[in-house]
C-alpha positions as CSV (number, residue, x, y, z in Angstrom):
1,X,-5.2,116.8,26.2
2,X,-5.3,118.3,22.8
3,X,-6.9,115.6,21.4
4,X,-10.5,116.2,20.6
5,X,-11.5,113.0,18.8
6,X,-11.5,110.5,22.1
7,X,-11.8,111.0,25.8
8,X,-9.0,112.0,27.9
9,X,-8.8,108.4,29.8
10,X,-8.7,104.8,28.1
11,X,-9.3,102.5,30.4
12,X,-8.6,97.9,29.7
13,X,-10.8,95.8,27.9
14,X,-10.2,91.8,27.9
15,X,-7.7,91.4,24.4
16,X,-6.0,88.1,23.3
17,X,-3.1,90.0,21.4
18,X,-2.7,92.6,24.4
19,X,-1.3,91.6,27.8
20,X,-3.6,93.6,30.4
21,X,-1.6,93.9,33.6
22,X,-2.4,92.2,37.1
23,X,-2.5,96.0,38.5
24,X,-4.7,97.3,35.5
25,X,-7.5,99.5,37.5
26,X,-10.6,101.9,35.7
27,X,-7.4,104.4,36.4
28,X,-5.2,103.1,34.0
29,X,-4.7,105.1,31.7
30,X,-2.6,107.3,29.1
31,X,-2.5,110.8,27.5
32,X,-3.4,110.3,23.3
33,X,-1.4,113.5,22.9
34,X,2.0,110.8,23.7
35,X,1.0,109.1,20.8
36,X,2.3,112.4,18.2
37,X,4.9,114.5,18.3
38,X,5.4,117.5,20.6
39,X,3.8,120.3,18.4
40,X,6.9,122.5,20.7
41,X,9.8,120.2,20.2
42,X,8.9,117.7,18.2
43,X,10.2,115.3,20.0
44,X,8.1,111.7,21.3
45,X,7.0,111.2,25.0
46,X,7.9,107.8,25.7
47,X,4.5,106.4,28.4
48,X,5.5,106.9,31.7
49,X,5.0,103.1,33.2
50,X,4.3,99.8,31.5
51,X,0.2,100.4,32.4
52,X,0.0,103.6,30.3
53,X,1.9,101.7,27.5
54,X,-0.4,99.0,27.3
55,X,-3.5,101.4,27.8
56,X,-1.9,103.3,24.8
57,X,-1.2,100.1,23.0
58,X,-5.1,98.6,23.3
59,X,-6.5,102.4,22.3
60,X,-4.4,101.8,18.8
61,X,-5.2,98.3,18.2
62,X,-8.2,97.8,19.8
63,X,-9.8,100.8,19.6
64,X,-8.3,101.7,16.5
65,X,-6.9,105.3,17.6
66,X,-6.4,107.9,15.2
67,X,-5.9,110.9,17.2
68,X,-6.7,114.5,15.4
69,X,-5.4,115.6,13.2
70,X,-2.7,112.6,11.9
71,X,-7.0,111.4,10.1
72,X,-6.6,114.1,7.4
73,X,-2.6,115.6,8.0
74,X,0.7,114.3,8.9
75,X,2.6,111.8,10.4
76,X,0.4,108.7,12.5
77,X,0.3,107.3,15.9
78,X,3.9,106.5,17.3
79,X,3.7,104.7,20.5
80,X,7.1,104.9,22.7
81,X,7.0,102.5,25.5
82,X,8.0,103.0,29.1
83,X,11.9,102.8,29.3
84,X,12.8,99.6,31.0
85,X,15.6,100.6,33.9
86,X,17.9,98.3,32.9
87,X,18.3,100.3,28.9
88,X,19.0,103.5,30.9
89,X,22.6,104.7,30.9
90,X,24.1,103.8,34.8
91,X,25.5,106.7,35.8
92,X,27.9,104.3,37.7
93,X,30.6,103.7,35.2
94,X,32.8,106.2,34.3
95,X,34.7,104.2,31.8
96,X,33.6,104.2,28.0
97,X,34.5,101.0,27.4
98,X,32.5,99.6,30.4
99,X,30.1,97.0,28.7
100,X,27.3,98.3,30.7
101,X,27.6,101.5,28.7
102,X,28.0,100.2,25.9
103,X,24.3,100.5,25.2
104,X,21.2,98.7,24.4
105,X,21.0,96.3,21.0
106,X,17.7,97.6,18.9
107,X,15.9,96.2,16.1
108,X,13.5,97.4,13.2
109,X,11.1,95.8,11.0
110,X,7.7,96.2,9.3
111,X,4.6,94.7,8.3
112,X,2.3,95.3,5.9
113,X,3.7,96.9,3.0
114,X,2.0,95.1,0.3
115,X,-1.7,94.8,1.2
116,X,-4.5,97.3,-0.5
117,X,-6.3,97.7,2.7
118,X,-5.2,98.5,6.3
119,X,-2.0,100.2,7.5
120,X,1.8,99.4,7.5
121,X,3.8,98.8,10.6
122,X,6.9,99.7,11.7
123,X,8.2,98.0,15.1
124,X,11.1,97.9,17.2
125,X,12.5,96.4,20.0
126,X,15.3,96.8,22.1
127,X,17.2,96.0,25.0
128,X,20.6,95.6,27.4
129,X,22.5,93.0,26.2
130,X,24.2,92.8,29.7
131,X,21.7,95.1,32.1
132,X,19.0,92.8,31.3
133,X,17.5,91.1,34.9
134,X,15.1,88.6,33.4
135,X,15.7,85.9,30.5
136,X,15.3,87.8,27.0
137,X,12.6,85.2,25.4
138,X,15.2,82.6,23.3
139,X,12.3,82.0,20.9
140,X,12.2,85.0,18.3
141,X,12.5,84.3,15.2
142,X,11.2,86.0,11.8
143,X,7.6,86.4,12.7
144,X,6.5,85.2,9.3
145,X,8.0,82.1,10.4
146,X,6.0,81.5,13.6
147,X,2.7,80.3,14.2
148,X,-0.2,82.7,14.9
149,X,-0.4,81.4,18.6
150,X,3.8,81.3,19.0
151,X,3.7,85.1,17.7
152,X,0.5,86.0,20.3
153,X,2.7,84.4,22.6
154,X,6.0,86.9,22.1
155,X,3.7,89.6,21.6
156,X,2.5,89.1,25.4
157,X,5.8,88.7,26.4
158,X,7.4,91.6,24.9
159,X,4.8,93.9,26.3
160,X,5.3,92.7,30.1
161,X,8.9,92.0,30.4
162,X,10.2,94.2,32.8
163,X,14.1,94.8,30.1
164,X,12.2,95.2,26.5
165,X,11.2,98.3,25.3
166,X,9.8,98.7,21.9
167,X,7.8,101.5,20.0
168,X,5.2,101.0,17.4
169,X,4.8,103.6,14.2
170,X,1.7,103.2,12.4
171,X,1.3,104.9,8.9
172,X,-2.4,104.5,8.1
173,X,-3.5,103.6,4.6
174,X,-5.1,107.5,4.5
175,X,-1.6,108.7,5.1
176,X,-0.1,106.3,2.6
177,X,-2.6,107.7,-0.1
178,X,-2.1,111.2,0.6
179,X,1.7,110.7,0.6
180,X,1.8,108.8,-2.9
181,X,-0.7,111.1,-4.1
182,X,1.1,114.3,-3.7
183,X,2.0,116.0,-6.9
184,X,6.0,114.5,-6.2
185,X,5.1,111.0,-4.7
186,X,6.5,110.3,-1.5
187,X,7.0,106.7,-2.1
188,X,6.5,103.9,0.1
189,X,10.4,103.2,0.3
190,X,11.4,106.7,1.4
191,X,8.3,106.4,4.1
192,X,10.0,102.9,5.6
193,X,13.0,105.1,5.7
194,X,11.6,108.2,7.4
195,X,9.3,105.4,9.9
196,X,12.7,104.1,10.9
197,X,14.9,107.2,11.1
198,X,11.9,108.2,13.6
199,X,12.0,105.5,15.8
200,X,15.5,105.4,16.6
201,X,15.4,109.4,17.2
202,X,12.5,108.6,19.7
203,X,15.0,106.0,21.4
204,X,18.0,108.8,21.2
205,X,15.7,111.8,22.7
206,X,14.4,109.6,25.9
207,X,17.8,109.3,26.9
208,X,18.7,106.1,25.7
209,X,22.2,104.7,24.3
210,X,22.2,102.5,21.5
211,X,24.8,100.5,20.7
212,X,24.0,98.4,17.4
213,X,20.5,98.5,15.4
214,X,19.9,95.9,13.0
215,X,17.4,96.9,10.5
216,X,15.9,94.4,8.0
217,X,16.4,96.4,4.7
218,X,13.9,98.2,2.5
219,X,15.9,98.8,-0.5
220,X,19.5,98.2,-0.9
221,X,20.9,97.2,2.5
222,X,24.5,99.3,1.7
223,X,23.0,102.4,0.5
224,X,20.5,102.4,3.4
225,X,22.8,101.9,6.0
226,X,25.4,104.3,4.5
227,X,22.1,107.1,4.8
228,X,21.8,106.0,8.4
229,X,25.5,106.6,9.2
230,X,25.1,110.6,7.6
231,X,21.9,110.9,9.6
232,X,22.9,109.6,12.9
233,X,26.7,110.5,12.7
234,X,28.5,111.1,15.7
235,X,25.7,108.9,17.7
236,X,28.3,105.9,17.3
237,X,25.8,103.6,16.5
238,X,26.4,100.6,14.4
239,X,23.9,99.9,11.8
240,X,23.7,96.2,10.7
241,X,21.1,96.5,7.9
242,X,20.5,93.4,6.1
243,X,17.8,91.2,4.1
244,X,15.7,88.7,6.0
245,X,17.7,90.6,9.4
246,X,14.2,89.6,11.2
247,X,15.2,86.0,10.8
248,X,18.8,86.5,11.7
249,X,19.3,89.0,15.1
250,X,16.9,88.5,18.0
251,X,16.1,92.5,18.6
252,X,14.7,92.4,14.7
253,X,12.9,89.1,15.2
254,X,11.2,90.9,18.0
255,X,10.5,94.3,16.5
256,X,9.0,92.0,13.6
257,X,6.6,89.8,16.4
258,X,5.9,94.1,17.4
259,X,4.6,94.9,13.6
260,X,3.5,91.9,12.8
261,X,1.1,91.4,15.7
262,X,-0.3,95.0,15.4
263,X,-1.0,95.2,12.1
264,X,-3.5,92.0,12.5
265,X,-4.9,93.4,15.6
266,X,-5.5,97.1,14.1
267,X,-7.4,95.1,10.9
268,X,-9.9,92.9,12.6
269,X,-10.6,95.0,14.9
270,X,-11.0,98.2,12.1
271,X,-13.3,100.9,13.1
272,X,-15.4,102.9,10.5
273,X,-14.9,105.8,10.9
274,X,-17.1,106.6,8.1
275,X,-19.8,105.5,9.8
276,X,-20.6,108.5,11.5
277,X,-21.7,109.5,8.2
278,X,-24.0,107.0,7.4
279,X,-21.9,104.4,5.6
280,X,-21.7,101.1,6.6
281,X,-19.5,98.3,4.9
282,X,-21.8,95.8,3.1
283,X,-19.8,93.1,4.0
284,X,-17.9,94.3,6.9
285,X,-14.6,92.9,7.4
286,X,-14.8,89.9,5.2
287,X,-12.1,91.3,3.1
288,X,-9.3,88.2,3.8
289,X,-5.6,89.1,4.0
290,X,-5.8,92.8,2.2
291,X,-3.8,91.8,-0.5
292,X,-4.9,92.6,-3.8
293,X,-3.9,88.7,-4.9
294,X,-6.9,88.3,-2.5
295,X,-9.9,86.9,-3.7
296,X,-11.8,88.1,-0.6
297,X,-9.9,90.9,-1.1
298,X,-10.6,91.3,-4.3
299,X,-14.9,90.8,-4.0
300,X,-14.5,93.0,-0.9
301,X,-13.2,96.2,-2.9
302,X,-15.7,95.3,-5.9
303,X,-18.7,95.2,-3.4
304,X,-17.6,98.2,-1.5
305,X,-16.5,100.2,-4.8
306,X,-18.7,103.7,-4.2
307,X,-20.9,102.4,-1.3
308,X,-19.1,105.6,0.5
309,X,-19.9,108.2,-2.1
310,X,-18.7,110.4,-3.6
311,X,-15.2,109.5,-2.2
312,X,-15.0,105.8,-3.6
313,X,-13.5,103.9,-0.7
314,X,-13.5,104.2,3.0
315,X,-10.4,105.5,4.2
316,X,-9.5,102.1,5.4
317,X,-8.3,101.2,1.2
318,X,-4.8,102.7,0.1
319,X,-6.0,104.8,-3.1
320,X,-2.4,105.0,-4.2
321,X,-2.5,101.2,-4.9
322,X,-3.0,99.9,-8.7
323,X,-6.1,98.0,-7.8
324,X,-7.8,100.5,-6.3
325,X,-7.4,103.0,-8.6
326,X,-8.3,100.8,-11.7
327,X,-11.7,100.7,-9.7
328,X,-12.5,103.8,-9.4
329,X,-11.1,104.6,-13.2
330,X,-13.1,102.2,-14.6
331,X,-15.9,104.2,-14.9
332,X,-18.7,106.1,-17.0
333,X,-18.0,109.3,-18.7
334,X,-19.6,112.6,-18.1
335,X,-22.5,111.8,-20.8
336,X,-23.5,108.6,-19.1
337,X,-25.1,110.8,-16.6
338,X,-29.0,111.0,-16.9
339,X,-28.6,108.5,-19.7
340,X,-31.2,105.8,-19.0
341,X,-29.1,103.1,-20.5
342,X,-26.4,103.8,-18.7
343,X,-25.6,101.9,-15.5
344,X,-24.2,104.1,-13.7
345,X,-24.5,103.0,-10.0
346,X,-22.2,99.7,-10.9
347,X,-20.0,99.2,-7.7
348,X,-16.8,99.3,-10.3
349,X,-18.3,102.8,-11.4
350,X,-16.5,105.6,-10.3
351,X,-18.6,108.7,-9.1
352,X,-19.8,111.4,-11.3
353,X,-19.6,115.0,-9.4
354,X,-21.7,117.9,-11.0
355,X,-21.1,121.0,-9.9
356,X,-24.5,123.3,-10.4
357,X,-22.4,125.9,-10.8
358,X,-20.3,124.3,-13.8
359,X,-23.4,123.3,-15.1
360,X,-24.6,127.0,-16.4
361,X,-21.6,128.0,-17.3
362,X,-21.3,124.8,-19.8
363,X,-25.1,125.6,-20.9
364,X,-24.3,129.5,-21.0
365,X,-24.3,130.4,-24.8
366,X,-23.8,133.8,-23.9
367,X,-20.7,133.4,-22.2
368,X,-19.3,130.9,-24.9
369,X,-20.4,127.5,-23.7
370,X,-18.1,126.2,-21.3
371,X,-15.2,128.8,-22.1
372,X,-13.6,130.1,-19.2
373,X,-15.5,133.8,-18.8
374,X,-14.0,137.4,-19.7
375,X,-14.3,140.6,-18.1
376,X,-16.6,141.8,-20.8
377,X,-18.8,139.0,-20.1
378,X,-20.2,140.9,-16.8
379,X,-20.9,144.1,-18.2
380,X,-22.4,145.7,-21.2
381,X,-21.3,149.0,-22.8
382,X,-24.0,151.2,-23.4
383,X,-23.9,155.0,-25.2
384,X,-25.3,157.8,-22.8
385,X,-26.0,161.2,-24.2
386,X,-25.6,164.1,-21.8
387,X,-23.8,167.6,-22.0
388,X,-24.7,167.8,-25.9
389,X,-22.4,164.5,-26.6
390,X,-22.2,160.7,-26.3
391,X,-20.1,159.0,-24.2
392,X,-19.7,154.8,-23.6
393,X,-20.7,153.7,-19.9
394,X,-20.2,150.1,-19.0
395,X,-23.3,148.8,-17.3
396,X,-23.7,145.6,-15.3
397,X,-24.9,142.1,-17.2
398,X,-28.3,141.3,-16.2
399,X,-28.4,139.5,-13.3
400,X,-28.0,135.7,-13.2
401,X,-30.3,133.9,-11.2
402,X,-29.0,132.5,-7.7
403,X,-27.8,129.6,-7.6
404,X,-29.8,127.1,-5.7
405,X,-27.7,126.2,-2.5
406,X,-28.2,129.9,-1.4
407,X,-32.0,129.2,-1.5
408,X,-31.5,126.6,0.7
409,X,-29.4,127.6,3.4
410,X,-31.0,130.6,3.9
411,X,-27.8,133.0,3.0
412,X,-28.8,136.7,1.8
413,X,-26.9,139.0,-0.2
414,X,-25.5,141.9,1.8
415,X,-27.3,145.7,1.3
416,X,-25.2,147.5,3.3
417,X,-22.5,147.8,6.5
418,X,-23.3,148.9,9.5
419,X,-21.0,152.1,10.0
């Protein structure tokens, strides 16, 4: 494995949310380099059986799995199940307009878009309308809709029946920050498109034929689908993209139970990874729902406002987000540092960074207080006499003193190379 952040084998724990299979052994296991794209091809490996896919599918939500680097850089975890027999194209029927290659009915939803803490989900689920062997589950329905234990229930379900496949896409609150951040915002819209768009072209590239995906729409449903048509053209794949689709077609009612059920696992069972660092949450994960209308939420962020300094917020809080930011704005000023009457570790305070080096050159009356520095300002022109005349030789400043930090790891100043 590539991966350097987690051990090459993951092997079952006991989870309410995750089906653990009657044949699941200490062997079980999955390769964490499935769970991002081919750095070759780019493509998705789908897990090889429906053990690997649940070992895969506890490391995410159990474990909370960030493999390295999709922390700090690109896309997050995308978890393609095994490919259920029945959804692959039967090489038996030579006629198009054979129903059993007609292809397998998909749907998309997610989870999570509105919250201040925690990831978004993206699920999907699909399967043969005709192929199928067992019973699809008659029960799915909007998983807003559905009791907690009704949706634990599908959840199980969908991750042992033999004829549903589904994939999971999970875009971390770091990635959402980092993506709204940029200098032009990738908005949250445009990321529910691209979440999508990649989970269908995982379906397409492991060999799969889809027939109809219905989506439940981000956006306008006509102008999304119509974007879908150019990007998947000559795929002949209907889109149905609608509002509320989760609570209309079955395959979207069960991608939703997919991102629904993930999302709430992946929260309670968070991992810090800030911890490693020394920070620990002061009230752990009593933070409620995530949402900022929240009033756990709400004295969660308050209490944890700078505990991880000088960053603000574990990486678990979506920076992008209005009430996060109004945190860490809400702060002193430059001159409250040092002041006595200042209080400057309030939670609601954001961090005050001094840079030693910044520091002399604000102080440096020489240089112009603060100004940014000329050439002249490192060297001195001086009058030498020689040969009976005067000429002007530029001389280096006087030295500055070094800065601290060199002091204190040990670094010299290089005399000479070594020819």
């Amino acid at each position: 494995s590539t991966m350097t952040m987690i051990a090459n084998k993951v092997t079952f724990e006991a989870d309410a949310s995750i089906d653990t299979p009657s044949d699941a052994t200490s062997s079980s296991s999955f390769d964490p380099a499935s769970l991002l794209p081919s750095p070759t091809t780019g493509k998705s490996t789908p897990q090889p059986n429906r053990s690997a896919t649940k070992a895969a599918l506890h490391a995410l939500l159990t474990e909370t799995l960030r493999p390295s680097p999709c922390n700090i850089f690109g896309s997050g975890p995308l978890l393609v199940s095994d490919i259920p027999p029945s959804a692959k194209p039967s090489s038996n029927d030579s006629s198009s307009n054979s129903s059993s290659n007609r292809g397998v009915i998909m749907g998309i939803d997610e989870a999570g878009r509105g919250p201040a803490l925690g990831p978004m989900t993206y699920g999907a689920a699909y399967w043969h309308p005709t192929q199928s062997t067992n019973p699809i589950p008659p029960d799915f329905n909007d998983s807003k809709q559905l009791t907690a234990e009704k949706r634990q229930g599908l959840f199980t379900q969908i991750q042992s029946h033999p004829d549903i496949g589904f994939v999971l896409r999970v875009i971390h609150a770091s990635e959402i920050s980092r993506n709204m951040m940029r200098k032009s915002p990738y908005n949250l819209n445009a990321m529910s498109h691209d979440c999508a768009m990649e989970m269908i072209w995982a379906v397409l590239h492991a060999g799969i034929t889809i027939d109809t995906c219905y989506v439940d729409t981000v956006g306008m449903p006509d102008a999304y689908r119509q974007k879908l048509d150019r990007v998947f053209e000559g795929h002949n794949i209907t889109f149905v993209v609608e509002k509320k689709a989760d609570a209309k077609y079955a395959p979207c009612s069960a991608a939703s139970v997919v991102a629904k059920e993930s999302r709430d696992a992946i929260v309670s069972n968070w991992k810090w990874t800030e911890m490693l660092n020394g920070y620990t949450p002061q009230n752990g994960h009593e933070f409620g729902s995530g949402y900022p209308s929240d009033p756990k939420c709400v004295s969660w962020m308050k209490s944890e406002c700078n505990v991880d300094t000088p960053f603000g917020f574990p990486d678990f809080v979506r920076f992008s987000w209005g009430p996060t930011r109004k945190l860490l704005g809400d702060g002193p000023t430059a001159d409250d540092v040092g002041n006595k009457n200042s209080n400057t570790n309030d939670r609601g305070k954001h961090p005050i960074v001094k840079w030693e080096a910044d520091e002399e050159d604000e102080t440096n009356t020489d240089n112009g207080g603060g100004r940014q520095s000329s050439m002249q300002s490192f060297v001195v022109t001086k009058r030498v006499e020689g040969n009976g005349q005067k000429t002007a030789v530029m001389q280096p400043q006087r030295k500055k003193a070094r800065l601290a930090i060199f002091h204190e790891m040990g670094v010299s100043k290089v005399a000479a190379f070594a020819e």
